[in-house]
N, C-alpha and C positions, 0 to 999 in steps of 0.2 A: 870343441877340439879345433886345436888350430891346422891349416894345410896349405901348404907351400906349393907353388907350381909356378913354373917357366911361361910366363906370355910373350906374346906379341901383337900387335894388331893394329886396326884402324875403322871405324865406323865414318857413314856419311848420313846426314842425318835431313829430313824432308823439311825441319821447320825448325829455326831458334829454337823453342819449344820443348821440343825433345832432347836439342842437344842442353839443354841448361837441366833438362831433368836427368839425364844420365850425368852433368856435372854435379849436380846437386847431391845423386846417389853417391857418389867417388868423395864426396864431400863429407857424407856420412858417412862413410865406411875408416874416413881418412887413410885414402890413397891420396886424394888430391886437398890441399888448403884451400883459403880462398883465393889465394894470387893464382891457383891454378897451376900450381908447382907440383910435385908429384914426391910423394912422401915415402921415407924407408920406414918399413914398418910401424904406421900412421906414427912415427913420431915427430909432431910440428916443429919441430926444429931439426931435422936432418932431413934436407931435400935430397932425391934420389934423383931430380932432374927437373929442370926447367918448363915450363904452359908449354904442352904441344896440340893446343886447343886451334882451330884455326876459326873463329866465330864468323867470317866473313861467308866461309864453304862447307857451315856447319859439319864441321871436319874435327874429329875424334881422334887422337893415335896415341896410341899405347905403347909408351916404349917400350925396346923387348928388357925382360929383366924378372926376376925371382921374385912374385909378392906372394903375400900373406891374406890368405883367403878372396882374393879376388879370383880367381879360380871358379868359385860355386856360385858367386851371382853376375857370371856373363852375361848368361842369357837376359838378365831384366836389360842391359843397357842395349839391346837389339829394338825395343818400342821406337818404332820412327824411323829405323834406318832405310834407305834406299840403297845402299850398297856398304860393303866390310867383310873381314874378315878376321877372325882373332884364333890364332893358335897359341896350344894350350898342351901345357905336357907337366906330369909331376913322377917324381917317384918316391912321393912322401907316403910310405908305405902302401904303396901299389906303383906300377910303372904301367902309367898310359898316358897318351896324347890322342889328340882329336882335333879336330876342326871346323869352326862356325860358322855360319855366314847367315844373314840374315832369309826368311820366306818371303815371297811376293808382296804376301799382306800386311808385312812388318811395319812398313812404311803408315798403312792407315791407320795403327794403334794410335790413340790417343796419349799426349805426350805424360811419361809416368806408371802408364797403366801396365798388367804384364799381356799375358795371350801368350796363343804362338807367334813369336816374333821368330824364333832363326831354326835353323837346321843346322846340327850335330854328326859328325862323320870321325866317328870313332876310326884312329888307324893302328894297324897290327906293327907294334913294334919291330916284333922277331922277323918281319918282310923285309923293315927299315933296315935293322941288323945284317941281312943277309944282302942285302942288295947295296949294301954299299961297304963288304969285305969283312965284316964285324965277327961275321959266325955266331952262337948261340951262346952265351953260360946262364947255369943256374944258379938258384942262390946256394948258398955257398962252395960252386965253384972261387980257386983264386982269382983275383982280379974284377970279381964280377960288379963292386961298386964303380971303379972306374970305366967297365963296359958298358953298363946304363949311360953315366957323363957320356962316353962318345957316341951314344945312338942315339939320344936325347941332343946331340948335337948336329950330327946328321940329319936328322926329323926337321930340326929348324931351319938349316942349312936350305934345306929343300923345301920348308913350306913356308915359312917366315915369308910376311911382304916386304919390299926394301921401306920401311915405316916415315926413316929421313927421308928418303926419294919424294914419296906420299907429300910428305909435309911441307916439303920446300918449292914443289910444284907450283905454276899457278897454274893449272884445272883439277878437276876432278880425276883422284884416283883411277887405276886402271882396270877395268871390269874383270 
């Protein structure tokens, strides 16, 4: 079954190593080609954006954008990260978001391998909703497909990293 969900993100990664084996994954999932393009709905010929690879600062980011089951294997691309974060929201017949970041020990996983690489921090939508004027609907309240969009927007609004900022820096992300 296919599932759809809103990311954002950006991984920092301890050794070449690791960042070519989480390229390599994106590779096989065809999110990413080999130019390292970033793919709409793995189809090789419709680029959804340009390498936002940085190989020099073994630097990962995700542009923010709707894909197709990259969703369920975040967490393998956490092996090796020293620091990141990727958020994560669907409401492909459930509405949640969450937020990862990699464990301490992520970094020593060997590049490829899984483990506990990151930590998950589920967040309470109807918080999101309420703390930023939204109020509650159920389903099928009216409007309630458009109320998910703006709290799923809000959510990001607030936890999204700025990913270009990230990218276009020259240091290291901001802890």
């Amino acid at each position: 079954m296919t599932f759809y969900a809103r990311l954002s993100g950006y991984l920092t990664y301890r050794t070449h190593d690791h960042l070519d084996a989480a390229i390599q994954r994106l590779i096989r999932g065809a999110w990413l080609n080999t130019d390292e393009q970033w793919l709409l709905k793995g189809h090789p010929r419709q680029v959804r954006a340009e390498s936002t690879i940085d190989h020099e600062r073994n630097l990962l980011v995700i542009p923010p954008s709707v894909y197709q089951n990259l969703g369920r294997i975040t967490t393998e691309l956490f092996a090796g990260a020293t620091d990141g974060l990727v958020v994560t929201s669907s409401s492909d017949n459930c509405f949640d978001a969450w937020v990862e970041t990699p464990l301490l020990d992520a970094a020593d996983i060997s590049a490829g391998d899984g483990g506990d690489v990151s930590s998950i921090q589920c967040i309470d939508l109807d918080q999101v909703a309420r703390s930023n004027g939204l109020g509650i609907k159920r389903l099928g309240d009216p409007g309630h497909e458009r109320w998910q969009r703006d709290v799923l927007d809000a959510f990001h609004a607030q936890y999204d990293p700025d990913v270009h900022e990230i990218l276009e820096s020259p240091s290291a992300p901001p802890e």
